[in-house]
C-alpha positions as CSV (number, residue, x, y, z in Angstrom):
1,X,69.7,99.4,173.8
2,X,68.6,96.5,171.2
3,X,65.1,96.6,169.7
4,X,62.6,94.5,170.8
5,X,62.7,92.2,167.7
6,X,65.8,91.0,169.3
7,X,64.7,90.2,172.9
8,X,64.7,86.2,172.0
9,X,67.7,86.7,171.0
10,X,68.8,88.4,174.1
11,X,67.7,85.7,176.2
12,X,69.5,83.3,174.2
13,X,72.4,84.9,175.2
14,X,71.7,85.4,178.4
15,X,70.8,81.6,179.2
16,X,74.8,80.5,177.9
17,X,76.5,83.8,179.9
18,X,77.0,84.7,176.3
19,X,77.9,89.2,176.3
20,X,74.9,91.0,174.9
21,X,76.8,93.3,173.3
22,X,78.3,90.5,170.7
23,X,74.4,90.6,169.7
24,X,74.5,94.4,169.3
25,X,77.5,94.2,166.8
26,X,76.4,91.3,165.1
27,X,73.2,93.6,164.0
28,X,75.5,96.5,163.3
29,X,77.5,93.8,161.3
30,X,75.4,92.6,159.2
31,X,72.9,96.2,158.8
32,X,75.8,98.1,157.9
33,X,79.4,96.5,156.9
34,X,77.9,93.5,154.9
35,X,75.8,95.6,152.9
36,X,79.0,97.5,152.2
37,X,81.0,94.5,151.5
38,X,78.4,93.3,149.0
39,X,78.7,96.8,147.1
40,X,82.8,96.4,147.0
41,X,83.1,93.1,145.7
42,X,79.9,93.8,143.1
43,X,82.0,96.7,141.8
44,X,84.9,94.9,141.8
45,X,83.2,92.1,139.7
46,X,81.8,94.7,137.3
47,X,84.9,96.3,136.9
48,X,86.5,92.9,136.1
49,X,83.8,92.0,133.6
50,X,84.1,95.1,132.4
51,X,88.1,95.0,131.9
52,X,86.7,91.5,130.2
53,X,84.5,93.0,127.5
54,X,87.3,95.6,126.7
55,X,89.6,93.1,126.3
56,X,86.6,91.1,124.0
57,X,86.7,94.2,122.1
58,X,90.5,94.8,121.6
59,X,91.2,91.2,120.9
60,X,88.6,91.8,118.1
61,X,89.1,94.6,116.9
62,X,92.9,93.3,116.5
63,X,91.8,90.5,115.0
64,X,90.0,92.1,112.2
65,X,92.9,94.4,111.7
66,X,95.3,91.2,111.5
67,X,93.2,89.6,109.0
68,X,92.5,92.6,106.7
69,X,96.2,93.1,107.1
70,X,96.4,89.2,105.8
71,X,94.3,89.8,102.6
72,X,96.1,92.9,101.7
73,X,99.5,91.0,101.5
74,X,97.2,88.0,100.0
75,X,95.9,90.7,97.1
76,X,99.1,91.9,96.6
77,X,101.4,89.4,96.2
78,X,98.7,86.4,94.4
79,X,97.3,89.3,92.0
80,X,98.5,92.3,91.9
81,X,102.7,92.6,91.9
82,X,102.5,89.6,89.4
83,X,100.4,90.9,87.2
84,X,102.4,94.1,86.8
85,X,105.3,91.9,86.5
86,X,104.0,90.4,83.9
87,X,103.1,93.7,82.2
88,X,106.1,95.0,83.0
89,X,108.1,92.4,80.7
90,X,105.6,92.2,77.8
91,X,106.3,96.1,77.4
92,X,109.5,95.7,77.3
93,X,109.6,92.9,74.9
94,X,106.7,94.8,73.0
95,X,109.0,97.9,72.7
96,X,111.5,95.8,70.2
97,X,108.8,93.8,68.4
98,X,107.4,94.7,64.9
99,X,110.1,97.9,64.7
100,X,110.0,98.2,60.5
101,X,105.8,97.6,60.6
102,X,105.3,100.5,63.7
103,X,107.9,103.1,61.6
104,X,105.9,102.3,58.3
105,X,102.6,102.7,60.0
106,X,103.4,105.8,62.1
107,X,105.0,107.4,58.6
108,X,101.6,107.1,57.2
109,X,99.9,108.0,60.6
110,X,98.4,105.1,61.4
111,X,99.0,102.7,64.3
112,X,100.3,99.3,64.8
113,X,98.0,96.4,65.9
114,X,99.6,93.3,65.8
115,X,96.3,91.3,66.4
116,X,94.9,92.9,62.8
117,X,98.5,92.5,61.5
118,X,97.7,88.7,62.3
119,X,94.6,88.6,61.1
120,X,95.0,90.1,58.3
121,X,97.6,88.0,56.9
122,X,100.6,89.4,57.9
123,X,103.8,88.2,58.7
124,X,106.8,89.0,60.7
125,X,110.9,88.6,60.8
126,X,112.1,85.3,62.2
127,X,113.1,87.8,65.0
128,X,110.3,89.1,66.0
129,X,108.2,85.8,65.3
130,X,110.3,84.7,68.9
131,X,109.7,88.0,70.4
132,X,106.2,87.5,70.1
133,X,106.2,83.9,71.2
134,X,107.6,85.2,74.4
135,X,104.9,88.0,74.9
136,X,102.2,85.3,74.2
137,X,103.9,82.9,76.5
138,X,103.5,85.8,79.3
139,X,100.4,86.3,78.4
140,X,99.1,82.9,78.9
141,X,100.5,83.2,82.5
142,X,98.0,86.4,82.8
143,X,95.2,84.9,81.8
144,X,95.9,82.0,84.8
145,X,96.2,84.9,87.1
146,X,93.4,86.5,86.0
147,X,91.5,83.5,86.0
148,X,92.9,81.7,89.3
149,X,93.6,85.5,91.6
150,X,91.0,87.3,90.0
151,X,89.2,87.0,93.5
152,X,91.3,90.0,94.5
153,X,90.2,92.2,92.5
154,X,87.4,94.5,94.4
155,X,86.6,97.0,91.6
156,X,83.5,96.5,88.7
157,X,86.0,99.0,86.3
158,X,89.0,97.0,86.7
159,X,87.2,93.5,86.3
160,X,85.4,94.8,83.4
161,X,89.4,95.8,82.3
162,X,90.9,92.9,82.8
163,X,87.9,91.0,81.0
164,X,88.9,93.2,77.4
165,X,92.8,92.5,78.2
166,X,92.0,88.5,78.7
167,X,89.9,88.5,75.7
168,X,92.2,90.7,73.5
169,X,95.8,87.6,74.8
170,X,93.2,85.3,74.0
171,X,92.7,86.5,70.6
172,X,96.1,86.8,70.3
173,X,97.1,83.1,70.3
174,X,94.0,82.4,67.9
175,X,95.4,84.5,65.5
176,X,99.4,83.7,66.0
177,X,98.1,79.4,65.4
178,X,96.4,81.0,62.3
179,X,92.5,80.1,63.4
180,X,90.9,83.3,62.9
181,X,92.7,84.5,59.5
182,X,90.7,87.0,57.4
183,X,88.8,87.9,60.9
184,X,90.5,91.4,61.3
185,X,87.1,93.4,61.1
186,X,85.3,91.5,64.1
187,X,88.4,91.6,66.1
188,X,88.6,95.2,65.6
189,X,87.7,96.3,69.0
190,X,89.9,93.2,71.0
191,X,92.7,95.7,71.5
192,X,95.0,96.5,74.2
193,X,93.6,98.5,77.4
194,X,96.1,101.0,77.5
195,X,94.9,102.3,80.9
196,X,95.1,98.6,82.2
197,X,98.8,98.9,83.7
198,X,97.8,102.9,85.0
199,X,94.8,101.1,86.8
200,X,96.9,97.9,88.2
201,X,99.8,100.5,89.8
202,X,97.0,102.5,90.7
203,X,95.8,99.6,92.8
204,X,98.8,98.9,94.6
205,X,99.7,101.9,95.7
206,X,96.1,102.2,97.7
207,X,96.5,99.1,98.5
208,X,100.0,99.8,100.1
209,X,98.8,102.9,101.9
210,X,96.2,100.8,103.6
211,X,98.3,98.7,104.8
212,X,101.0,100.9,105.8
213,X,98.1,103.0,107.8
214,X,97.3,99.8,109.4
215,X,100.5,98.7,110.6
216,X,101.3,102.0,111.9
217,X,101.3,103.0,115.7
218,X,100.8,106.6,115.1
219,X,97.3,108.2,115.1
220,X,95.5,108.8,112.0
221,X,95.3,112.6,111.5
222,X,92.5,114.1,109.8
223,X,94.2,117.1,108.8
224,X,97.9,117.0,108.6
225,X,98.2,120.6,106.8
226,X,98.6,123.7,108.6
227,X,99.6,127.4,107.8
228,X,99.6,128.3,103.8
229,X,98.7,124.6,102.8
230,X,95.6,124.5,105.4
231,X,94.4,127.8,103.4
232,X,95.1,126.3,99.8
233,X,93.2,123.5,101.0
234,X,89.9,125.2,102.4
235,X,89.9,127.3,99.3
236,X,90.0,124.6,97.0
237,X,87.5,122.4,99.0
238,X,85.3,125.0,98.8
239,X,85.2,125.6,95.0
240,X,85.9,122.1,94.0
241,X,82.9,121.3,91.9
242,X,83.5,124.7,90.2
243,X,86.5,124.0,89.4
244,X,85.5,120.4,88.1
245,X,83.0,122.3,85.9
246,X,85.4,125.0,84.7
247,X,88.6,122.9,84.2
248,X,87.4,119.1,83.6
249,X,87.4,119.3,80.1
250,X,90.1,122.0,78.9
251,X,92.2,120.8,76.2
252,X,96.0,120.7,77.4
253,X,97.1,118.5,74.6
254,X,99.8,121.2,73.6
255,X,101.5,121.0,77.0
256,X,101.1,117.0,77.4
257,X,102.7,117.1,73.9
258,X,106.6,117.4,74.9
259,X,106.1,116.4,78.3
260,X,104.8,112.8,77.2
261,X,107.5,112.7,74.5
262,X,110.2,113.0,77.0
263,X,109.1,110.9,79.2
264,X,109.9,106.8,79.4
265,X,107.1,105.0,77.6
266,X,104.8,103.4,80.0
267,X,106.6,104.8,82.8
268,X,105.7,106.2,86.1
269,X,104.5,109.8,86.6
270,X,103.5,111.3,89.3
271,X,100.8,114.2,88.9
272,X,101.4,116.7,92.0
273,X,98.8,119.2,92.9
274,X,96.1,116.8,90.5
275,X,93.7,119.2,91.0
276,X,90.0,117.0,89.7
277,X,92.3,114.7,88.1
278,X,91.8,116.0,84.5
279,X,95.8,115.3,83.6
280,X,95.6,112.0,85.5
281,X,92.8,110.8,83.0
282,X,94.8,111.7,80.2
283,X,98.0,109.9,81.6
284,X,96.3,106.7,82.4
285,X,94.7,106.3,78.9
286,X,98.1,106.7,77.3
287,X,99.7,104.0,79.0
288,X,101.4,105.6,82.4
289,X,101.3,104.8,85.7
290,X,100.3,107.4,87.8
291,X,100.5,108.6,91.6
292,X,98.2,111.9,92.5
293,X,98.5,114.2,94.8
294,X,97.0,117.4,96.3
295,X,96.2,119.3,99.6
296,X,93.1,119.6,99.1
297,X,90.6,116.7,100.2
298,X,87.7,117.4,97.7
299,X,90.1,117.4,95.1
300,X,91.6,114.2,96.0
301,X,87.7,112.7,95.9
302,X,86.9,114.4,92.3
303,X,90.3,112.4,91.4
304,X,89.4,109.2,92.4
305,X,85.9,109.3,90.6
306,X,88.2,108.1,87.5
307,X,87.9,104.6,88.4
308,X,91.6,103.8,87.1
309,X,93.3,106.3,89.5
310,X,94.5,106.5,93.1
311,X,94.9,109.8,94.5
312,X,96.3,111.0,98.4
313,X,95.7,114.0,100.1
314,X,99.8,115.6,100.5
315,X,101.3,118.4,99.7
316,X,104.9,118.7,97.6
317,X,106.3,119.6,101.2
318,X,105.6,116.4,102.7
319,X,106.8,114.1,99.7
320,X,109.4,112.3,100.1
321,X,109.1,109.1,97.4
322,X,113.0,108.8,96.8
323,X,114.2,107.8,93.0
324,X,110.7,106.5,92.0
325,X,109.3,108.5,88.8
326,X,109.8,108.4,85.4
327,X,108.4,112.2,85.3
328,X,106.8,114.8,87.6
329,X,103.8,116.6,86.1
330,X,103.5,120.1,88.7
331,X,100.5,122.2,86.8
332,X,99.9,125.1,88.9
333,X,101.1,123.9,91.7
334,X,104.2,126.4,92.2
335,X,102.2,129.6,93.2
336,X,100.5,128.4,96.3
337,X,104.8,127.3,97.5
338,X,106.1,130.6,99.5
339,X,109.3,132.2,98.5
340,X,110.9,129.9,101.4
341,X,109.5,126.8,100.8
342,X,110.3,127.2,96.8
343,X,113.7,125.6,97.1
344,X,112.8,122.8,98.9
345,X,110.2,122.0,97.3
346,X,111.6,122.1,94.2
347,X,114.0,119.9,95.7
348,X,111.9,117.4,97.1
349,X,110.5,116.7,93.5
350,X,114.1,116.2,91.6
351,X,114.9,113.8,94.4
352,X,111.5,111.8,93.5
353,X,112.9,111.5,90.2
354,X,114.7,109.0,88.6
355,X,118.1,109.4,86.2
356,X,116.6,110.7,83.4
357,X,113.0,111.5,84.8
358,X,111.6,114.9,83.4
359,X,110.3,117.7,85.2
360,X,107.5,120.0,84.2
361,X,106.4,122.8,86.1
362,X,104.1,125.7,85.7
363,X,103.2,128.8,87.8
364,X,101.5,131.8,87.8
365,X,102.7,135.5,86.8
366,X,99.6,137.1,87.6
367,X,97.5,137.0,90.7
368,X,94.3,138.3,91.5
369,X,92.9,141.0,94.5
370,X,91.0,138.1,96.6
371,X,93.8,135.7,96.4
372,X,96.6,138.3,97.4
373,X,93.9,139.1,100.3
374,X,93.5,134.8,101.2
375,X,97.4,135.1,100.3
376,X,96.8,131.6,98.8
377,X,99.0,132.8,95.8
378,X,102.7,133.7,95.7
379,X,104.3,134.8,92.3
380,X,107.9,133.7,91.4
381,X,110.1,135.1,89.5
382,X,110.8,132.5,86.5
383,X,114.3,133.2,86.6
384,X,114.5,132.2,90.1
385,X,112.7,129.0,89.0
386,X,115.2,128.4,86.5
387,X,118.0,129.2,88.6
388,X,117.3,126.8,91.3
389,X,116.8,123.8,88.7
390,X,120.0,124.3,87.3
391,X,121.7,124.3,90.6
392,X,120.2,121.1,91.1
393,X,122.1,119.9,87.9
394,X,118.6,119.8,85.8
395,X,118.9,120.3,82.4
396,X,116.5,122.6,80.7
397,X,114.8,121.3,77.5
398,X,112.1,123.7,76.7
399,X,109.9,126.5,78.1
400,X,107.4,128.8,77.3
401,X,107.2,132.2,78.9
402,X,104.1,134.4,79.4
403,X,101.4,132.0,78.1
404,X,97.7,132.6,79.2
405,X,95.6,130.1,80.9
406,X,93.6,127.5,79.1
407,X,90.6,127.8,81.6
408,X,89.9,131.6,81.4
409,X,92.7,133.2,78.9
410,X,93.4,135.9,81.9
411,X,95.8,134.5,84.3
412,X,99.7,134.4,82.8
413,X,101.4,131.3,83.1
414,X,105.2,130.5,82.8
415,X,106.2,126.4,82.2
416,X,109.6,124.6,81.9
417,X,110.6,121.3,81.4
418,X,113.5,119.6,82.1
419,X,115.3,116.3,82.8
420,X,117.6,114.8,85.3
């Protein structure tokens, strides 16, 4: 029976012989199933604008990707792969300049400064009067980078850098046209920043991994270690600024010593298991180029305080960095490797290496209650060590058997170096 709000209606009906009950549905109609209608094709919008925004989003999103992509490859290839181009050649051209002056000099332990040399008077061999034209003529070419690309450059320590190196070329070609003559006192401090071409390889190798990272369709992982390297790397993380503390400041000149001397001047090193980046420093400020490494994360951040260096979270059992070093650096690295993962890891690092590169490795002989309990520690048997290397066709060139550690004078280290 229809309500009584719709007897005007009935009659209607009933005046053209039109069937009541078309009345009755029509109210059912529009009560029920156009309500219903109205809530399917609002969903349906909102999903729609919905799968819109998303898309917004993504399309974003990839779009900043793309165009952070776009300025790494800009950074890279207007600044920083010329520049170490650049630096590249002058060392090499450097390395056969002024031979006689550098041998007198070094005989009488003193260094040679060619800007002081020039402005002091000095003269040199028609030979190396063209060598040094070319490293001047390179040199003007970094100053245009500098001052055309130096855009790219993100970092208050490397700018401040590249300022010194700009104004030591720059003093260099005032003192090869003989304009500053007899000025060798106030140009005194204009020399070369020996940690710039460290802090420039530095740079492109973060660079590199962010791009990499950003062009790759795996997930990021936040922790990519798992049994003995995820426990080397929670115990480390947890004493880190201890260990900064304890260990920042040792003096390890003795074992630089030969390693350094072995190595190719200038050349690349990679410093695994870097620890709060203590060796990295020293490396850097000599000249090298260096690549750090360790497992743990906190480590890896105390590293990359030193505003020259670049250092990744990876353990030795995950390299894989074929033919690229001058030398390896592994300080205290070998004890946390099990007895199963020694050989490969060993290896890993020779194949890292390049003809010639040099080796040096040092591990415990001694190990403590706690860390046999954390078995974070494994001890090796040097011979072993040895063994392995010269299986690998590496040539031993020194070691040192049963030396205590520099931090605490307890623990009983054994180091070797060799070459490829």
């Amino acid at each position: 029976m229809l309500p009584k709000a719709s007897a005007p209606l009935t009659e209607l009906f009933e005046k053209y012989d039109l069937p009541v009950d078309w009345l009755f549905y029509g109210v059912i109609f529009s009560g029920l199933v156009v309500p219903i209608i109205s809530l399917v094709f609002g969903y349906l919008n909102w999903t729609n604008k919905k799968k819109n925004l998303l898309h917004n989003e993504m399309t974003f999103f990839e779009e900043k990707l793309r165009l952070e992509r776009e300025d790494i490859v800009s950074r890279l290839g207007k600044f920083y792969y010329p520049m170490r181009y650049f630096l590249t050649q002058s060392k090499m051209l450097y390395d056969t300049f002024a031979l006689e002056e550098k041998r007198r000099l070094k005989e009488e332990g003193k260094n040679f400064n060619t800007l002081r040399h020039l402005c002091s008077g000095g003269t040199f061999s028609d030979a190396d009067k063209s060598i040094l034209e070319q490293i001047l003529e390179i040199g003007k070419k970094q100053i245009g980078v500098i001052e055309e690309e130096g855009w790219a450059v993100n970092s208050h320590a490397l700018s401040d850098l590249l300022a010194r190196y700009s104004a030591h070329l720059k003093s260099l070609i005032l003192a090869h046209e003989s304009k500053i003559h007899g000025r060798d006192n106030a140009f005194r401090e204009y020399v070369f920043p020996m940690e710039l071409p460290g802090a420039i390889e530095s740079k492109i190798f973060e660079l590199n991994d962010r791009l990499e990272c950003l062009v790759s369709t795996r997930p990021e992982s936040k922790e990519v270690f798992c049994g003995r390297d995820m426990r080397v790397s929670k115990f480390y993380n947890r004493i880190a600024l201890g260990y900064f503390e304890d260990t920042r400041y040792i003096d390890m000149q003795t074992h630089y010593d030969g390693f350094v001397g072995h190595v190719k001047s200038g050349g690349l090193i990679c410093d695994i298991g870097c620890g709060v980046g203590r060796d990295t420093q020293f490396f850097i400020e000599k000249g090298f180029r260096v690549l750090s490494t360790d497992v743990s994360g906190e480590m890896v951040f105390l590293t990359n305080t030193y505003p020259y260096a670049y250092a990744k979270k990876q353990s030795v059992l995950d390299m894989h960095y074929p033919s690229l070093f001058d030398g390896l650096w592994v300080s205290a690295v070998l004890q946390h490797v099990n007895n199963e993962g020694l050989e490969d890891a060993i290896s890993r690092m020779i194949l890292m290496l390049k003809k010639d590169g040099v080796l040096y490795i040092s591990f415990r002989l001694s190990i403590s209650f706690s860390e046999r309990l954390a078995r974070t520690v494994t001890l090796h048997d040097p011979e072993n060590v040895i063994r392995i290397l010269k299986k690998q066709n590496m040539k031993i060139i020194g070691k040192r058997g049963r030396n205590l550690s520099s931090k605490d004078n307890k623990n009983e280290f054994f180091s070797v170096l060799c070459k490829k």
